[in-house]
N, C-alpha and C positions, 0 to 999 in steps of 0.2 A: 504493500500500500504506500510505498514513499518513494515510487523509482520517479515520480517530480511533484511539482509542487500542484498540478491540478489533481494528483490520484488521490494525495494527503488531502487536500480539501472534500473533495468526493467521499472519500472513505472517514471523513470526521465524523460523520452525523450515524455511521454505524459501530463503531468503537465506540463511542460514549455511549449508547443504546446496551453493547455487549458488556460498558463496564459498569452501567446504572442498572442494568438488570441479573448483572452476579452472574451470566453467563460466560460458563467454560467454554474458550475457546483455544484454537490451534493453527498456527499461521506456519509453513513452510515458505523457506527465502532459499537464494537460488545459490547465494555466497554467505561468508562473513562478516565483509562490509555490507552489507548490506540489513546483515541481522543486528550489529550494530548502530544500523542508522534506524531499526525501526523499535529498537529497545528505548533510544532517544524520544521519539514520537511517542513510545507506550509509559517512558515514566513522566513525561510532561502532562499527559494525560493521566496524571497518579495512577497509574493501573498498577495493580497487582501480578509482577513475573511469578510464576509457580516452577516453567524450567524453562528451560532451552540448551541449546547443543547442536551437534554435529546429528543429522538423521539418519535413523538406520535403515530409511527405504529411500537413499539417495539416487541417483539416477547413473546407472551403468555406462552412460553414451557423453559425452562432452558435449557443447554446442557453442556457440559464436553468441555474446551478447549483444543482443537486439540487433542482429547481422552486421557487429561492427567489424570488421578482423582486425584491427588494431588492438583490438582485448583482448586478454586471456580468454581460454574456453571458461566454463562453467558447468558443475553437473546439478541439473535442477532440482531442484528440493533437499540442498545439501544440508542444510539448516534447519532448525524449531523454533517456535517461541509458541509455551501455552500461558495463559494470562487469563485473571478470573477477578474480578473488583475493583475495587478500591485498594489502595495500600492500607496498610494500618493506620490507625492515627500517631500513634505514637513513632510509626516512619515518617510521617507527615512535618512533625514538629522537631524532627531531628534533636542528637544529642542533646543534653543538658537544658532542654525548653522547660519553663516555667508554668506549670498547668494553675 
């Protein structure tokens, strides 16, 4: 959901829906920049990481990103990210906060 800035807007109005309604979800990324850049998006949006990693039904075959050959190949669905909420509050308010 973050390969640019019109997909992240597009897909804003359904992550807040999956994170104000406590649904488990599970997003496969094609790299680790990539899962990277959407842990960025998922904590800005307080979400709750539960895991992620390297997948174990990654894709056998390599492929050219978005038919560039200037990039490295990619094997799709190399990556996880599962995410369920809200953070805690008490992640919210980071160390030493005054309640």
């Amino acid at each position: 959901f973050h390969a640019n800035q019109g997909l992240v807007e597009g897909w804003l109005p359904t992550l807040l829906l999956l994170r104000d309604y406590n649904i488990p979800s599970f997003f496969t990324m094609y790299s680790e920049m990539e899962l990277k850049y959407s842990f960025q998006i998922l904590l800005e949006l307080e979400m709750r990481i539960r895991d992620s990693g390297p997948s174990p039904f990654t894709s056998q075959k390599p492929e050219q990103v978005q038919a560039c050959p200037n990039k490295p190949p990619v094997y799709c669905n190399s990556h996880y990210v599962c995410f369920q909420g809200l953070l805690p509050q008490e992640d919210l308010e980071g160390p030493g906060a005054v309640n």
